[in-house]
C-alpha positions in Angstrom: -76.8 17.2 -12.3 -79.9 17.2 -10.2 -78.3 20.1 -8.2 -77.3 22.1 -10.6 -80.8 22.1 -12.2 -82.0 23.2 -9.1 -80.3 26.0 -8.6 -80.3 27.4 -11.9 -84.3 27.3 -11.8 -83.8 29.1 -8.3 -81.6 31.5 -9.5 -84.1 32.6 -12.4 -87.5 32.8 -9.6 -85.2 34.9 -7.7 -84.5 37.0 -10.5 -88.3 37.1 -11.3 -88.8 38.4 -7.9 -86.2 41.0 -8.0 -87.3 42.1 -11.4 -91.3 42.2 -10.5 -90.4 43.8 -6.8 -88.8 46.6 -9.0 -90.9 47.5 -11.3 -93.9 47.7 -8.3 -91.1 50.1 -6.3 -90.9 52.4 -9.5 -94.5 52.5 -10.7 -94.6 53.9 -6.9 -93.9 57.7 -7.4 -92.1 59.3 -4.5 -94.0 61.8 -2.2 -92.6 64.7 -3.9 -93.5 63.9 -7.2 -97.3 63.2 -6.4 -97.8 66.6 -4.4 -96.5 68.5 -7.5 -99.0 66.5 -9.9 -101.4 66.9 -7.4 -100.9 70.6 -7.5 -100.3 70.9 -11.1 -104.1 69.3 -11.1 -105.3 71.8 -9.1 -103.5 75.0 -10.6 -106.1 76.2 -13.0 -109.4 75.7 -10.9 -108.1 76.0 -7.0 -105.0 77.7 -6.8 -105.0 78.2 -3.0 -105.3 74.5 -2.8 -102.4 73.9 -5.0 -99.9 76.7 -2.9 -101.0 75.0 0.4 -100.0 71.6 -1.2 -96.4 73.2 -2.3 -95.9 74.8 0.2 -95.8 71.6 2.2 -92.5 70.5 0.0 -89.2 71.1 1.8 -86.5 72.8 -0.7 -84.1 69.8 0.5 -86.5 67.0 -1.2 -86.0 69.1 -4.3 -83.2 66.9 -5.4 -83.9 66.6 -9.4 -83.5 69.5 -11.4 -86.9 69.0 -13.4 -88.7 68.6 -10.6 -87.3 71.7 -9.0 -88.1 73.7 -12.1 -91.4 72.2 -12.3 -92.3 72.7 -8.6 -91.0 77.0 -9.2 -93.1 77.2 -12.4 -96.0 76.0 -10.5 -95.6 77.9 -7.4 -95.3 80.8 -9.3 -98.2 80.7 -11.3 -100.2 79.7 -8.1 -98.3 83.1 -6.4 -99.8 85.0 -8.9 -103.3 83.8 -9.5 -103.5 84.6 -5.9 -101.5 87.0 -4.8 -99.7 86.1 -2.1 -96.4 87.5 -1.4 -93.8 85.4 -2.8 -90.9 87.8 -2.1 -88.6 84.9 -0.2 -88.9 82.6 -3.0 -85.2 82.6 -4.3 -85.4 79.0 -7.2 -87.0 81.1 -10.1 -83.7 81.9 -11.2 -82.0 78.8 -11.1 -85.1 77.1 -12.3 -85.4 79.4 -15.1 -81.6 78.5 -15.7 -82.3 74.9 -15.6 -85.4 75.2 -18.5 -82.9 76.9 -20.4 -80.0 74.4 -20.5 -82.8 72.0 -21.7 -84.0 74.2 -24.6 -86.8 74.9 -23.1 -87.3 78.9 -23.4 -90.9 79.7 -23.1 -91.1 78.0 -19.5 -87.7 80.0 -19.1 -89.2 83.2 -20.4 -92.1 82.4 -18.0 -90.1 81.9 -14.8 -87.8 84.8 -15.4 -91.6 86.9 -15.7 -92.0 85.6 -12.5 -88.8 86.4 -11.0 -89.5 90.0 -12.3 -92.9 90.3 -10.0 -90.8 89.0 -6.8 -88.1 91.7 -7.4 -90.7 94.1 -7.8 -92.7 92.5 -4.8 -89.0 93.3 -3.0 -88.3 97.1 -4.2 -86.3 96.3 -6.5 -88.1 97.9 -9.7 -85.2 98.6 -11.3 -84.2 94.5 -12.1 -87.9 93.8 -12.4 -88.3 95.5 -16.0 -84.8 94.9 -16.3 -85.4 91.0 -16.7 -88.4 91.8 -18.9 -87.2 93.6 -21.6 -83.9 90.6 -21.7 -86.7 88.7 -22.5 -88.8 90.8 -24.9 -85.8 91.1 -26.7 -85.5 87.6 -27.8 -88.9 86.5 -27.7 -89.8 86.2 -31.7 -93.4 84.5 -30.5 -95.8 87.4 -30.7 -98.5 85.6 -27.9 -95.4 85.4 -25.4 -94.6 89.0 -25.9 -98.4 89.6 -25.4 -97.5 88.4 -22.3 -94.7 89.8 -21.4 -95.7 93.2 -22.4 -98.7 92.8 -20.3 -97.0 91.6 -17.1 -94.5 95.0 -17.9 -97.8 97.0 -18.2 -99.3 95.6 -14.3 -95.9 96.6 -13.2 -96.1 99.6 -14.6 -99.7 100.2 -13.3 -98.5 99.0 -10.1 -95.9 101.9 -9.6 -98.0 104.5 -12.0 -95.8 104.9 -14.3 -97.3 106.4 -17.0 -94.9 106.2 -19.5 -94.2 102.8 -19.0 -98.0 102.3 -19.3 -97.9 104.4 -22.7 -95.1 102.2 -24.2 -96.5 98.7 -23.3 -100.4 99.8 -23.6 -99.0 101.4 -27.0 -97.5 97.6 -28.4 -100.4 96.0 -27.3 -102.4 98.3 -29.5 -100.9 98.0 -32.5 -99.6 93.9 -32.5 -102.7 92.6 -30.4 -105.7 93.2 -32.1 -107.8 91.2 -29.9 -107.7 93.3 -27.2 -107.4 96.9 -28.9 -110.4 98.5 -27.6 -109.4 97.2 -23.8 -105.4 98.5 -24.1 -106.3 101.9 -26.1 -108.5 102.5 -22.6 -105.3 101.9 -20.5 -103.8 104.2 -23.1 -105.7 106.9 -23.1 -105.9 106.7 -19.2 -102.0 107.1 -19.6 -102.4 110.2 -21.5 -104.5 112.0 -19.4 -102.4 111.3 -16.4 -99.7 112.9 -18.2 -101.5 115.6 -19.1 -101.4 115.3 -23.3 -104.7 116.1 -24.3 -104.8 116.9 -27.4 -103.2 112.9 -28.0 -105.5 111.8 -25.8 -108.5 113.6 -27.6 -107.7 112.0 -31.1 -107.0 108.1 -29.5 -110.8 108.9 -27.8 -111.7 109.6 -31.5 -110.2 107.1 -33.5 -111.5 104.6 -30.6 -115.2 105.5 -31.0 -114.9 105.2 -35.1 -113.1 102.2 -34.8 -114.6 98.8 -36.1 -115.0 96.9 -32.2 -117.2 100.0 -31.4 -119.3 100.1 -34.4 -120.1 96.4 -34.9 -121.3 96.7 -31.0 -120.6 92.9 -30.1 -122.9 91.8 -27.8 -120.9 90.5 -25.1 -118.0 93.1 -25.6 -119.5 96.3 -25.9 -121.2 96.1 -22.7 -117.7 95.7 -21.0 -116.1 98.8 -23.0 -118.3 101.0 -22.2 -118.1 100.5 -18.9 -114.1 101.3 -19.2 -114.4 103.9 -21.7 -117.2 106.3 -20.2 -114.5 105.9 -16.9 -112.0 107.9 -18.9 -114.1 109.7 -20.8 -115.5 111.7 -18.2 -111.9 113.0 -17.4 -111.9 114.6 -21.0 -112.5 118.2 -21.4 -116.2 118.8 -21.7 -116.9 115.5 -22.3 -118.6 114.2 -18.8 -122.2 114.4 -20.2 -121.4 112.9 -23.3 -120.0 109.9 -21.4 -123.4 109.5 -18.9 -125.5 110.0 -21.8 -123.5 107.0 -23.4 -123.7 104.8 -20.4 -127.6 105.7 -19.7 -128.1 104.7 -23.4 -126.7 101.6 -23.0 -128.1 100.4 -19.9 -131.1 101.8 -19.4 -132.6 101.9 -15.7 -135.8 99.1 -17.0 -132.9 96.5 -17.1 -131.6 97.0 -13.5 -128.4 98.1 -12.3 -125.6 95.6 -10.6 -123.9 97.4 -7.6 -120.9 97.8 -10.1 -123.0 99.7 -12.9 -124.5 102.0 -10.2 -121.3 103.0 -8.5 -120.4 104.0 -12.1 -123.2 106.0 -12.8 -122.8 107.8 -8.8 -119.7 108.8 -10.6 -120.8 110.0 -14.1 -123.5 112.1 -12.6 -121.3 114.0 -9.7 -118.9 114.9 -13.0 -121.6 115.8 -14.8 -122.7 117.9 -11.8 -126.2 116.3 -11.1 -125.2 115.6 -7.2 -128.5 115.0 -6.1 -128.8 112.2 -8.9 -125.4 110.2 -7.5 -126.5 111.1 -3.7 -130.2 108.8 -4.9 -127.4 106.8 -6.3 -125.3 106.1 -4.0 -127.9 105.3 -1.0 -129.2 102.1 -3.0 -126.1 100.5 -3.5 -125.7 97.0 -2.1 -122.9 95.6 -1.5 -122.7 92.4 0.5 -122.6 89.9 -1.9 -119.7 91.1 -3.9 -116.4 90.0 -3.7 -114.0 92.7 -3.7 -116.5 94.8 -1.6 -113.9 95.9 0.9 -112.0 97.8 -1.7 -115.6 98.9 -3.0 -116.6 99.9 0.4 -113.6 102.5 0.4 -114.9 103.7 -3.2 -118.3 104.4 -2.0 -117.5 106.0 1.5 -115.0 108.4 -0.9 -117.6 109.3 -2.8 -120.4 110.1 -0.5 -117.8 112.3 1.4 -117.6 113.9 -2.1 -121.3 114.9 -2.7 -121.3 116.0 0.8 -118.3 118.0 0.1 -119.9 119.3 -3.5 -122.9 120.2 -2.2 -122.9 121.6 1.3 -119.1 122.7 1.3 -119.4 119.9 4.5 -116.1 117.6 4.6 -117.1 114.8 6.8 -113.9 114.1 7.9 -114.5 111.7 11.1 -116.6 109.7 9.0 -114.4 109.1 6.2 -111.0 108.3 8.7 -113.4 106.0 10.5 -114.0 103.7 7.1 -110.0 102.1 7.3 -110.6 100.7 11.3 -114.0 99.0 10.4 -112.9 97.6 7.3 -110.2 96.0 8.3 -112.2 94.4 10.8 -114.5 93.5 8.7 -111.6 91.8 6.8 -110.2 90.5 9.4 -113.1 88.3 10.4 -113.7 87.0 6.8 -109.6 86.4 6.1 -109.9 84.2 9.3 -113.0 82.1 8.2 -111.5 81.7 4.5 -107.9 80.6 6.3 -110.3 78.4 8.2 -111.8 76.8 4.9 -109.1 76.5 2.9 -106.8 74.4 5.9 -110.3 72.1 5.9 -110.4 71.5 2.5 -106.8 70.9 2.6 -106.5 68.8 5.4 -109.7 66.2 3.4 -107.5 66.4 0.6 -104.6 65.3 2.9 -106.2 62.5 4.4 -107.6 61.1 0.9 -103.9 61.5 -0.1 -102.9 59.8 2.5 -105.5 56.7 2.0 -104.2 56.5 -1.3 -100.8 55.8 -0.2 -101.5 53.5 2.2 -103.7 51.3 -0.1 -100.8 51.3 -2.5 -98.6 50.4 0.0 -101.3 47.7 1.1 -101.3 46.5 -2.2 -97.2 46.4 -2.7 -97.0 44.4 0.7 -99.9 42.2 -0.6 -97.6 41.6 -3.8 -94.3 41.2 -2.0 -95.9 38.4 0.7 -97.5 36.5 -2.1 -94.6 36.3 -4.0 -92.6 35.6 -1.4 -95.0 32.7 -0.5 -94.5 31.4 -4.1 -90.7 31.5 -3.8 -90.9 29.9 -0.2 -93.0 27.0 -2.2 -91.2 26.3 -4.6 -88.1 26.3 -3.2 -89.6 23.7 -0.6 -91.2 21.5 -3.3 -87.5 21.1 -4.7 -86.1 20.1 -1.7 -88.6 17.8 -1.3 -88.3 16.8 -4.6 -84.5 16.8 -4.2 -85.1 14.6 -1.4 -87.3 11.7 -2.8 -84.9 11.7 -5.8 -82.4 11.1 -3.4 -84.3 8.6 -1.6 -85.2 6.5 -4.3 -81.7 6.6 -5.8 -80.4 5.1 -2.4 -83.5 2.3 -2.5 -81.8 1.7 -5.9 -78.2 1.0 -4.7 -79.5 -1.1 -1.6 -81.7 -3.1 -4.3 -78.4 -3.6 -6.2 -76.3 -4.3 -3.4 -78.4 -6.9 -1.7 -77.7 -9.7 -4.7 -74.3 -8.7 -4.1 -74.7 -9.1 -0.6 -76.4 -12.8 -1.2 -74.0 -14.2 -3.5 -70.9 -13.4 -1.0 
């Protein structure tokens, strides 16, 4: 009976074991998982950190479905806040597929917008607002087709297509009202390009008596009339009207960023005051800005242009010369961001690693104590086991001795 008892009560400790050995193996997530949390952390505020950190995941670990779809929604997001070629990505379909056998159709809608910019990243333009408008078309959410209609619009922009640009600008317009003033700009831009003036010269109209221009919001006017006067200018007749606008609304006492001057350079040589954009133009700074390589270009173009205006001079040495010292320029800056980045990733490596090991630390800390407490127990049993049997053989030698005596 003894024994029985025994190894009942050491069948249930080594279920206990089992059962707490499991549940510490599970609460451990596997690698995987905790790069694509960690990236999915990092997606909003650093989303070079987050592509280094997926790009680190081999497509074979990818064994789950969800966690494939989750790790192509993220690495396309993280594509496209940063622009990095993702052309040889090839799971935003079958992701996309995978969201939608689940029900889920805005992340579909969202990878198949994705898939769109890597066909279009590939050539293949055709597909790319293909895939688009089969979404559009069953999208009833009016903030996803904001979306979609504005992802249709970049491509459009992206391969000047101007009346693509018209018929997505165009919805925006009308269904997004938050925006209106922004899209009718991209709009009217659209017009001009293809050459419909008299359209473009009532939108310009009904934009300046509309409501966003008249209440003059503080933060947003500023920011409109920056785009506006840029396609105003291109209106005929109206190039004066449009530095008059911009001088009016930033007047010189305030000070003008390198952005607002380049701006103005061009106002005045539309206007025809060269010597104004040549002052211009010659106290222009830009060092500290951060698309100043493709502002560089901008600002060489349009010094060649006064020069051109004026004298009847194109200084054409000068101006092929601007591409070879850019992209050295660029070239020395890519490398020391590359060179940032991989440090920043390789400290967030190392804590990552830390962390593991401490949670392994701590699992092997767990398993050897309670390994310790099985060995124990199982000891002080047969211990146990053994004085019991002890003391039940001192009992038949105590009752076998009178025996023993009387014979």
């Amino acid at each position: 009976m003894c024994i029985l008892d025994s190894m009942k009560k050491f069948s249930q400790i080594f279920v206990l074991i089992f059962m707490v050995l499991c549940v510490a193996l599970v609460s451990c997530r596997s690698d995987v998982e905790v790069k694509i949390n960690d990236a999915a952390s990092l997606i909003k505020t650093r989303p070079d950190s987050a592509l280094k950190i997926l790009n680190t995941i081999s497509y074979n670990d990818l064994d789950d479905d969800m966690i494939l779809a989750k790790y192509a929604l993220l690495k396309g997001w993280a594509h496209g806040d940063t622009g990095y070629s993702f052309a040889t990505d090839t799971l935003f379909q079958r992701a996309a597929d995978i969201y939608l056998s689940k029900g889920d159709t805005v992340r579909w809608g969202m990878l198949l917008q994705v898939e769109a910019v890597r066909l279009h990243s590939v050539g293949d333009v055709a597909a790319a607002y293909d895939m688009i408008d089969s979404v559009l078309v069953v999208t009833p959410d009016t903030s996803r087709m904001r979306d979609l209609h504005v992802a249709r619009l970049r491509l459009a922009i992206a391969e000047a297509d101007n009346e693509k640009i018209l018929t997505s600008s165009d919805w925006l317009v009308h269904y997004w009202p938050h925006d209106k003033a922004r899209y009718a700009l991209i709009k009217l831009g659209a017009l001009l390009c293809l050459n419909r003036t008299d359209e473009a010269i009532a939108l310009e109209d009904s934009i300046v008596n509309s409501d966003f221009v008249l209440t003059k919001d503080a933060e947003s006017y500023p920011g409109f009339v920056r785009d506006y006067v840029q396609y105003l200018k291109f209106l005929p007749g109206r190039a004066h009207d449009a530095l008059t606008l911009f001088e009016k609304t930033f007047p010189d006492s305030c000070g003008y960023s390198p952005e607002d001057k380049y701006i103005l350079s061009q106002l005045k040589i539309a206007a025809g005051d060269l010597d104004g954009a040549k002052t211009i133009l010659e106290t222009i700074e830009y060092g500290s800005m951060q698309d100043k390589y493709e502002f560089l270009i901008g600002l060489n173009l349009l010094n060649g242009l006064v020069k051109y205006l004026s004298k009847g001079d194109l200084p054409a040495e000068e101006l092929l010369s601007i591409p070879r010292r850019i992209e050295y320029r660029q070239r020395v800056e890519s490398g020391d961001r590359m060179l940032a980045l991989d440090t920043v990733y390789m400290l967030d490596r190392q804590n990552y690693q830390l962390h593991l090991n401490r949670q392994r630390l701590w699992i092997m800390i767990l398993s050897l104590t309670l390994l310790l407490v099985a060995l124990g127990f199982i000891a002080y049993i047969m211990i146990r086991r053994r004085r019991e049997k002890l003391a039940e053989a001192e009992e038949r030698i105590d009752t076998l001795n009178p025996c023993l005596m009387k014979s």
